[in-house]
N, C-alpha and C positions, 0 to 999 in steps of 0.2 A: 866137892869134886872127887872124881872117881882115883887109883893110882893111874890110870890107864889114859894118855891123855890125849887118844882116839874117841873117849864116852865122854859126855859132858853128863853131870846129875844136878838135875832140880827139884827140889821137896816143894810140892805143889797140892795146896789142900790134900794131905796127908797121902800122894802120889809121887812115886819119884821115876824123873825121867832122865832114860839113859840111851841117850841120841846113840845111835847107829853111828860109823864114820862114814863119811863122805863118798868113797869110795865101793860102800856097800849099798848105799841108794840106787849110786848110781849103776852099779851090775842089776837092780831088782828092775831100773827104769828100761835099761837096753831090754831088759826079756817084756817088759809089757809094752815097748814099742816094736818089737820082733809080733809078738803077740795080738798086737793090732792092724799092724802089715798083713799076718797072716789071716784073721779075722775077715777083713775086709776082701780078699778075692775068693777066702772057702766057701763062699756058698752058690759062687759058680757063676758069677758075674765079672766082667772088666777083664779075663784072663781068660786064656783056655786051657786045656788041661794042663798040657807038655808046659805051659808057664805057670802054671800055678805049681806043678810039682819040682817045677827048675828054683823058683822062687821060696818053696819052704827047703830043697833041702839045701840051697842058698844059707837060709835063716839059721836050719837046726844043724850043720857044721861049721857057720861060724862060730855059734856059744861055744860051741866044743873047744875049737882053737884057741876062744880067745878063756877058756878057761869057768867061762860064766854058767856051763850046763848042769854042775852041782847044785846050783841053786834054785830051780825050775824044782818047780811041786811037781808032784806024781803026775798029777791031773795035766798040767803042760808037757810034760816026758810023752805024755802018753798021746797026747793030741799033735804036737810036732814029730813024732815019730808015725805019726798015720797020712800017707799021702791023701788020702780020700775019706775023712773022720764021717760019721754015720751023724745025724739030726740032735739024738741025744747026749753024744759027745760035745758037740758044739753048741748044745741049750745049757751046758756050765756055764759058758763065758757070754761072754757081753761089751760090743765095740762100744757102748758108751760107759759103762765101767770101766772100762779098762784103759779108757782115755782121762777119765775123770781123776783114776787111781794115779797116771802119768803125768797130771797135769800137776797135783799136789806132789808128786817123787820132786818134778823137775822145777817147782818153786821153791822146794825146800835146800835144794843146791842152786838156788840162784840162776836155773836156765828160765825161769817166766819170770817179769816182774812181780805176779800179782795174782791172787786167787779171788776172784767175785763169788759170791757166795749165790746172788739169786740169776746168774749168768753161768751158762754151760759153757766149760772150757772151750778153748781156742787152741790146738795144737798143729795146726798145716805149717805153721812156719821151724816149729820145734822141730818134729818129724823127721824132716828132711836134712835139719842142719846134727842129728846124731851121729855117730857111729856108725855104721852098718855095712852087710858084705860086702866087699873085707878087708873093711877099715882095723889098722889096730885101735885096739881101744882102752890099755894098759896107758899109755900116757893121758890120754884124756880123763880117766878115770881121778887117777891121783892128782889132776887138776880141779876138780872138783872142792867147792867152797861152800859148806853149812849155812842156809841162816842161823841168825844170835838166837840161842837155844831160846829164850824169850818170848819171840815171835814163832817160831815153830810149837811151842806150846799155846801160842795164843790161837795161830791158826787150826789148831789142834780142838780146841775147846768151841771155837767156832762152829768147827764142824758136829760138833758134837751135840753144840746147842740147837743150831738148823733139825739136825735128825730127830731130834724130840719134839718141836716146835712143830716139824712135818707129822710126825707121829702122834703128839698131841691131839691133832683137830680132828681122827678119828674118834679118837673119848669124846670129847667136844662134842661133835655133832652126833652123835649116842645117846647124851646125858641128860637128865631130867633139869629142869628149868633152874633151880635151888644150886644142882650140882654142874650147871655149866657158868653160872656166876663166879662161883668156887675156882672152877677151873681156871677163868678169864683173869682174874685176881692174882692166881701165881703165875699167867704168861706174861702178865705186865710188870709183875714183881721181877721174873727173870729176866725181861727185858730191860727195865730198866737196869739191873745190876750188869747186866752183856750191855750194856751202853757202857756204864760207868766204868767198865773194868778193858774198856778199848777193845771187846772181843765180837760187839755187834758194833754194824754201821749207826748212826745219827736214825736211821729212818725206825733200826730194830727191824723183826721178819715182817719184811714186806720185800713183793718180788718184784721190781721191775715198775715200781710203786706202788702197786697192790698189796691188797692187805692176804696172807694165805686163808684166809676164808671165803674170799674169792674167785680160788684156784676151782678147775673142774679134776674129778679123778683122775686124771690123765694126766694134768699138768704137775698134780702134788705128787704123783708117783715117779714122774719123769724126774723132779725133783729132788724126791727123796731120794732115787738110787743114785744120782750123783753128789749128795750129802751124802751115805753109807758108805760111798767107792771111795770119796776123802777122809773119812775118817776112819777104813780100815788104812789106806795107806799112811796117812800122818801116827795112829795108832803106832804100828809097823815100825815107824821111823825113829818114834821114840822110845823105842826097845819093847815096846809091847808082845808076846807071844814070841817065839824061837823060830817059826819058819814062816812064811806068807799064807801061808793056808792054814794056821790055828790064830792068826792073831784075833784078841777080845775086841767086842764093842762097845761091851758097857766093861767100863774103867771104875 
C-alpha cells in the first residue's frame, strides 16, 4: 500500500497498480457522458441547431462550474468549445467508444453491476440517472465507491485478454497451416489460464456462444473497439499514463 490512502497498489505479474480515487473516475465519467450527449445530436440529427448549440454550451459551462474542465484533453477543449465542429474534428471520437470507455469508468465505481465482455454495454439507464446541467456534482462525486482493487484488476486483464484474442485471429487467418496450429495451441493455453485465473467466463472467447472465428469483419471489429475503449479506460483507472489521452495499451 501506497502512504496515500486515496491510491490503493498491487504488484501484479511484475505490474503495479495504483487505483485513481474515486472521485477522479468519476469527474473523467461526467466528461465522457457530457461527451456522448454531445456526440449524439453533432451530427445534425434529433435537435436543431438553436438546441444543439443551447445544449453544448449547457454541457461546456457546466464543467467549468463544476470545476471538472481541467481535465478534458485538448482534443475535447477543442471540440466543446466549437458550436458547429467540422467532419474531421468529430472522426476523433466515437459514440460507441466512448460509451464503452463509460461503461467500464461507471462499473468501476459501482454505478453498473457488471461488464459482459462479448455484450456491448448498456447505458440508457445510467445516462440519465448522472449529474448533469446543473446539477452539483461535488457531493455526488465524493460519494462515489471503488471496486476491491482485485476485481478492477481482473476486469482489467479481461479486457486485455479479449483485445488480443480479437487481434489474434488476424495472425490466425494469415498463417501458414504448421503456424496456425502454433497459434491455436497458445489461444487455448491462454484460455485456459483466463479460466482458471477467474478473468475469462466458463465458455473462454466465445461471443454470444460463438466461437470468434466465426465472427465476420464487421462483427470482430465492432468488437474489438469496445474491448480497446475498456481497456484504455480500466488502463486509466489504474493509474496508467498521466492524463486520458496518453494512457498505454500494452502494459
Amino acid at each position: 500500500m501506497t502512504q496515500d490512502a486515496d491510491r490503493e497498489v498491487l504488484a501484479e505479474d511484475e505490474m503495479e497498480i495504483n487505483l485513481r480515487p474515486a472521485p477522479d473516475i468519476g469527474r473523467r465519467l461526467l466528461i465522457l457522458a457530457a461527451l456522448a450527449e454531445y456526440l449524439s445530436f453533432a451530427d445534425g440529427t434529433g435537435a436543431n441547431p438553436a438546441e444543439r448549440a443551447s445544449s453544448t454550451f449547457d454541457l461546456r459551462e457546466w464543467l467549468r462550474a463544476e470545476g471538472i474542465w481541467p481535465d478534458l484533453t485538448q482534443d475535447e477543449v477543442l471540440l466543446f468549445a466549437d458550436g458547429m465542429p467540422t467532419g474531421a474534428e468529430l472522426d476523433q471520437f466515437s459514440v460507441q467508444e466512448t460509451v464503452e470507455a463509460l461503461a467500464a469508468l461507471a462499473w468501476a465505481v459501482r454505478l453498473l453491476p457488471d461488464l459482459v465482455a462479448d455484450h456491448p454495454a448498456n447505458v440508457d439507464t445510467l445516462i440519465p440517472a448522472l449529474p448533469h446541467p446543473w446539477d452539483p456534482a461535488a457531493t455526488w462525486l465524493q460519494g462515489l465507491v471503488l471496486q476491491p482493487l482485485e476485481e478492477i484488476a481482473a476486469q482489467r486483464e479481461s479486457a486485455e485478454l479479449w483485445t488480443w484474442r480479437l487481434l489474434t485471429e488476424d495472425d490466425l487467418r494469415d498463417a501458414f497451416a504448421t503456424e496456425q496450429a502454433e497459434l491455436r495451441e497458445v489461444i487455448r493455453e491462454v484460455e485456459r489460464e483466463g479460466r482458471a485465473a477467474g478473468v475469462l467466463p466458463r465458455g473462454g472467447f466465445r461471443v454470444q456462444g460463438r466461437d470468434i472465428s466465426s465472427l465476420n469483419l464487421t462483427e470482430r471489429n465492432t468488437l474489438l473497439a469496445a474491448s480497446l475503449a475498456r481497456l484504455r479506460a480500466l488502463n486509466w483507472a489504474c493509474g496508467y499514463g498521466d492524463r486520458w489521452d496518453d494512457v498505454p495499451l500494452d502494459i
